[in-house]
N, C-alpha and C positions, 0 to 999 in steps of 0.2 A: 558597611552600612547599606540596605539595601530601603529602597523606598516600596510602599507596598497601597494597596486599594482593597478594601474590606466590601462585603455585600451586607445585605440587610440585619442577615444574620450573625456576623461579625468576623464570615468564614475570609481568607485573603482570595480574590480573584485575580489580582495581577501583582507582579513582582520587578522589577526594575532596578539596578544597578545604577541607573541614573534619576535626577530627578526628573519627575513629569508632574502635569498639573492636577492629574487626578489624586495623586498621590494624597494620602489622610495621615500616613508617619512612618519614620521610622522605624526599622529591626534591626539589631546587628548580626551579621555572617552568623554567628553562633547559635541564634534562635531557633528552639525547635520547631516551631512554624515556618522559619527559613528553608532550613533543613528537612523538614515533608513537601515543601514545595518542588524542591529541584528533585527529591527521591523519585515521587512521581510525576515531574517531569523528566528524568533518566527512562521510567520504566514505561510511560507512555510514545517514549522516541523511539527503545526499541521493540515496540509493541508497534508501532507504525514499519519501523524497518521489515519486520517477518510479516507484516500483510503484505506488506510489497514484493520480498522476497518469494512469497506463497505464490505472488501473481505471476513472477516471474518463471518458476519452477512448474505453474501447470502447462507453460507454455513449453518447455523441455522435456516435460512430461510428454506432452503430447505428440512433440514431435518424434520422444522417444521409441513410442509404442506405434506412429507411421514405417519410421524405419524398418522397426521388427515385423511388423508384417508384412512389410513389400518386401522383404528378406526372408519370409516364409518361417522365421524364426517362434511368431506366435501366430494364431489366427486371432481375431476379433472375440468368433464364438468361441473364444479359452475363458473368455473375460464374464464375469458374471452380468446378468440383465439390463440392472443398472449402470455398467458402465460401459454396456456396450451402444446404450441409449445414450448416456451421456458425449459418448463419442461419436456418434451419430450425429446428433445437434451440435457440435464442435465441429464436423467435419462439413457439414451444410455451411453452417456460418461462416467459415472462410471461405470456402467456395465459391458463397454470394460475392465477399467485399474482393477477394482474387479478379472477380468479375467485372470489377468496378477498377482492378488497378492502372489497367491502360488507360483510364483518364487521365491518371497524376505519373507523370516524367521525376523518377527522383534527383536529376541531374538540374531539374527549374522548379521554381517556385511557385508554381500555379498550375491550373486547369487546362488540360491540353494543351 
């Protein structure tokens, strides 16, 4: 049995496994409102997993394509306009905060 909270329009916005005091009634496990609840929430967790993972991977990326060129493996200019721009303003940006890492010791917990 799951306890559940309805919007204006009668769609479910929260789902609970326990009681809580917003709750308006119950559904059991088997309800197809049950059942599109947790679907998309399965497909929204890993819809959040692969933004993360994206974020992780431009970072791999990135570093990817530093290696190959200080490896002489690619040039820059192999890469078309846009992502040579793009790399451009990636390679600035760390730059900046690179600049900034001698402030923070990763060994303590603060500012100089």
């Amino acid at each position: 049995m799951f306890y559940v909270q309805r919007d204006a329009q009668g769609l479910l916005v929260r789902v609970e496994a326990a009681p809580y005091a917003e709750a308006t009634e119950t559904l059991p496990a088997d309800h197809h409102e049950i059942q599109a609840w947790y679907a998309n929430e399965v497909v929204e967790t890993s819809l959040k997993q692969l933004k993360q993972s994206d974020l992780e991977m431009i970072r791999v990326l990135d570093d990817l394509i530093q290696v190959l060129t200080s490896k002489g493996v690619i040039r820059v200019t192999d890469l078309p306009p846009a992502a040579q721009a793009k790399l451009m303003d990636r390679t600035q940006a760390r730059e900046a905060l690179g600049g900034l890492s001698h402030l923070i010791d990763e060994d303590e917990s603060g500012l100089i």
